[in-house]
C-alpha positions as CSV (number, residue, x, y, z in Angstrom):
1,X,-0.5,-2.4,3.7
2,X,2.1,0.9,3.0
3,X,-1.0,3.2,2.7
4,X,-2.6,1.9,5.8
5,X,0.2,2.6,7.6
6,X,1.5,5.9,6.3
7,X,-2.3,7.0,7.1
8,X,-2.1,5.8,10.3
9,X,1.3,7.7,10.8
10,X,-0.4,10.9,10.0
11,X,-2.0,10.6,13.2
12,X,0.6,9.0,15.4
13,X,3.6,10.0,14.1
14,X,6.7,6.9,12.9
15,X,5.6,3.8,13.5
16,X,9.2,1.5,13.5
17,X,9.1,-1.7,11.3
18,X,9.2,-3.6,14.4
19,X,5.7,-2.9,15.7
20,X,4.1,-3.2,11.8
21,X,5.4,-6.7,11.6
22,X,4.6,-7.9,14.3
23,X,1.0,-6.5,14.4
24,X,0.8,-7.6,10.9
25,X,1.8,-11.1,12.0
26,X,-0.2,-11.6,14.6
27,X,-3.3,-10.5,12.2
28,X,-4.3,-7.3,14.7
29,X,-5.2,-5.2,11.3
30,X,-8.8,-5.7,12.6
31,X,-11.0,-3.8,14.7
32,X,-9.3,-5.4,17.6
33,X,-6.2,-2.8,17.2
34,X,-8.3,-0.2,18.8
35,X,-8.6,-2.8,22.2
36,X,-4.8,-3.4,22.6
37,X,-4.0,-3.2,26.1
38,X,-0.7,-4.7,28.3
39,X,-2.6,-7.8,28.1
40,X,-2.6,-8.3,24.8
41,X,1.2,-7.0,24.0
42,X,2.0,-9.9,26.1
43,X,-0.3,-12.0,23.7
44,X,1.6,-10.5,20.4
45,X,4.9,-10.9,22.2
46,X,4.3,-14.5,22.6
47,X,3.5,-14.7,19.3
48,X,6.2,-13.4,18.0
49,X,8.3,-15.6,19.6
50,X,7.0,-18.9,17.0
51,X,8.0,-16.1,14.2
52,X,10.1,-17.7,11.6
53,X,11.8,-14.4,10.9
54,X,13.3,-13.4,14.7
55,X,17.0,-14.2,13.9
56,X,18.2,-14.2,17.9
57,X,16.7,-15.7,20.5
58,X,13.4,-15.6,19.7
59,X,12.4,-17.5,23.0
60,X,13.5,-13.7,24.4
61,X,11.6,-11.4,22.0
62,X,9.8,-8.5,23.8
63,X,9.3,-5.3,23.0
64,X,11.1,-2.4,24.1
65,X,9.3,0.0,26.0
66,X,9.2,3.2,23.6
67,X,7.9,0.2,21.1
68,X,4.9,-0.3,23.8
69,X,4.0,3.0,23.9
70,X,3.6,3.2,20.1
71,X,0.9,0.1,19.9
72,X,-1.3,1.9,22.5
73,X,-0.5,5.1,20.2
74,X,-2.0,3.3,17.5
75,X,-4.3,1.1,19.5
76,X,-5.9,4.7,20.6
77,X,-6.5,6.5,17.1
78,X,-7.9,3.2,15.8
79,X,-10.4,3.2,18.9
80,X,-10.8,7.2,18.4
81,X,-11.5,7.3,14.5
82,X,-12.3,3.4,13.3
83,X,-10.3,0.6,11.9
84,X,-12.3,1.2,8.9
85,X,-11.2,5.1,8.7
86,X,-7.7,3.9,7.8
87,X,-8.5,1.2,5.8
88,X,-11.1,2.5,3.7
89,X,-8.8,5.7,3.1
90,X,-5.6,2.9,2.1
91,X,-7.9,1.0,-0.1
92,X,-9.1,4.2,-1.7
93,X,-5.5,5.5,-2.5
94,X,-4.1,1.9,-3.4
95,X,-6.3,0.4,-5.8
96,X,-6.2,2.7,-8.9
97,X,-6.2,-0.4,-11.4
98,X,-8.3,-3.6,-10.7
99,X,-7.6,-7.3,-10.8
100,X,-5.1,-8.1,-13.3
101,X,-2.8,-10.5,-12.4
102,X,-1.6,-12.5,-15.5
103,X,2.6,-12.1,-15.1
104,X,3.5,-10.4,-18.7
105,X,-0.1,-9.2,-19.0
106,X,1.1,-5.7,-19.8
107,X,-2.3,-5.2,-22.5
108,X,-4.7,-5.9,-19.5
109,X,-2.6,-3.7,-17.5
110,X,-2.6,-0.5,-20.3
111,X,-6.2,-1.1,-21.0
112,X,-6.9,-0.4,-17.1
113,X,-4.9,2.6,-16.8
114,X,-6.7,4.0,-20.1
115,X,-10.2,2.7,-18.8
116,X,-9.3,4.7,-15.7
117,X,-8.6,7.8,-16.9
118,X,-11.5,7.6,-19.4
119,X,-14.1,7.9,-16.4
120,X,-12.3,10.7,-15.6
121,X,-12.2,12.7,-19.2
122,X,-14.0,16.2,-19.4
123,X,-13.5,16.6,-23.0
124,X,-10.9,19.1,-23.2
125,X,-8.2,18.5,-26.3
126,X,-4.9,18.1,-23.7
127,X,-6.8,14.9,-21.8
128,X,-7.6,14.2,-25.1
129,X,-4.4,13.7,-26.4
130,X,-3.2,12.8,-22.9
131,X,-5.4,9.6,-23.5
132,X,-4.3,9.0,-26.9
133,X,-1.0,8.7,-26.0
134,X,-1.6,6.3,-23.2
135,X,-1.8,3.5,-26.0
136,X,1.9,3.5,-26.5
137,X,3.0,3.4,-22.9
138,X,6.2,0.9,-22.0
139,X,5.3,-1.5,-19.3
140,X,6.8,-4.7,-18.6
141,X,5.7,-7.3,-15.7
142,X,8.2,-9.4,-13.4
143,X,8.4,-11.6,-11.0
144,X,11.6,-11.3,-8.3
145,X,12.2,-12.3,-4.6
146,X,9.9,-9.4,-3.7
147,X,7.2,-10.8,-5.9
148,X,5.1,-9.3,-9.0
149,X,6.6,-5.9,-10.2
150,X,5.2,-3.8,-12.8
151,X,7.4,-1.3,-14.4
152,X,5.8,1.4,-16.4
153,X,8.3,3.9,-18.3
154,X,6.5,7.3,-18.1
155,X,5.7,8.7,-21.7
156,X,5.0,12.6,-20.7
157,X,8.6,12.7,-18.9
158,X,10.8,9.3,-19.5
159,X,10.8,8.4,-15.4
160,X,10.4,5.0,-14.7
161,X,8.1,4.1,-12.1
162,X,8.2,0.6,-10.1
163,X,4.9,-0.6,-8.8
164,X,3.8,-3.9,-6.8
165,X,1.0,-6.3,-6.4
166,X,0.5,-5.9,-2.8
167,X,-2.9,-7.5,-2.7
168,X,-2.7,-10.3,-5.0
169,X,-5.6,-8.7,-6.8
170,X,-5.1,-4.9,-7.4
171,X,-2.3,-3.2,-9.3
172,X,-0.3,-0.1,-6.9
173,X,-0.5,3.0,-9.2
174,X,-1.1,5.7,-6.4
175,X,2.2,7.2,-7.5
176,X,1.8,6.9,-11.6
177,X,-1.6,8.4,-11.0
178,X,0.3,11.0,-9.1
179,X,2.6,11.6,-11.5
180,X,0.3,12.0,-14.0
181,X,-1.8,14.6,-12.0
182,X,1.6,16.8,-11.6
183,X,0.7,17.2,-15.6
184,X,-1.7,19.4,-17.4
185,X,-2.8,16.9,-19.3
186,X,-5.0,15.2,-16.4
187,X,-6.3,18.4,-14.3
């Protein structure tokens, strides 16, 4: 959900935490963002006050008024472009590796990152060896409080990179891919 949000920032500038969760919560990443009106920030308001999460008074919880403003801000370039401009474009950008999701698993994991860039091989000797030496790449699978990590130590310049399973189904590695890019090996 990051991606779909830092795209959707692009547009109309920070969005506070606030407003995500509580759109997030009370399941407006539909088309139905782009109808938000007073009406329904009432609605969301009322949900959020059966929230688990609100630590004070939740029977109180409204939003403040700069918070408003923001959901029609966001309400308004979902209506202009299309719920499906910013989630196609998050999808896109978030789903480099597929649908491995065995904790410790790190094989399936390595054999997805080399399958990826093998698509994207033109034959030159760098990607070459860039794909050879994919084979011995660290990475090591977790689970913690904030759920199924993957750590992947990089071989071309010994960063570490921390990467989630935000889906349940598709592996994070917008910023390894990244990472890679910054390389010669993969242009």
């Amino acid at each position: 959900m990051d991606n779909f949000w830092n795209y959707i920032q692009k547009d109309v500038g920070p969005i506070p935490e606030t407003v995500r969760v509580c759109l997030e919560y009370s399941e407006y990443i539909t088309a139905a963002l782009g109808n938000i009106d007073d009406n329904e920030i009432r609605e969301i308001e009322n949900d959020m006050r059966l929230f688990p999460k609100i630590r004070r008074n939740p029977a109180d919880f409204s939003f403040m008024v700069g918070e408003k403003a923001i959901i029609k801000l966001v309400s308004n370039a979902v209506k202009k472009k299309g719920i499906d401009f910013y989630i196609k474009r998050s999808q896109r950008n978030h789903s480099l590796i597929g649908k491995t999701q065995t904790i410790g698993d790190e094989n399936s994991v390595r054999e997805e990152i080399i399958a990826f860039y093998q698509k994207r091989f033109d034959g030159s000797t760098a990607q070459e060896l860039f794909l050879n030496s994919l084979t011995s790449i660290d990475i090591r699978i977790s689970i913690d409080d904030d759920g199924v990590l993957g750590e992947i130590q990089c071989h071309l310049c010994d960063k570490k990179k921390i990467y989630c399973l935000p889906s349940r189904e598709n592996w994070s590695m917008e910023s390894f891919e990244l990472l890679c890019t910054s390389k010669t090996y993969t242009k």
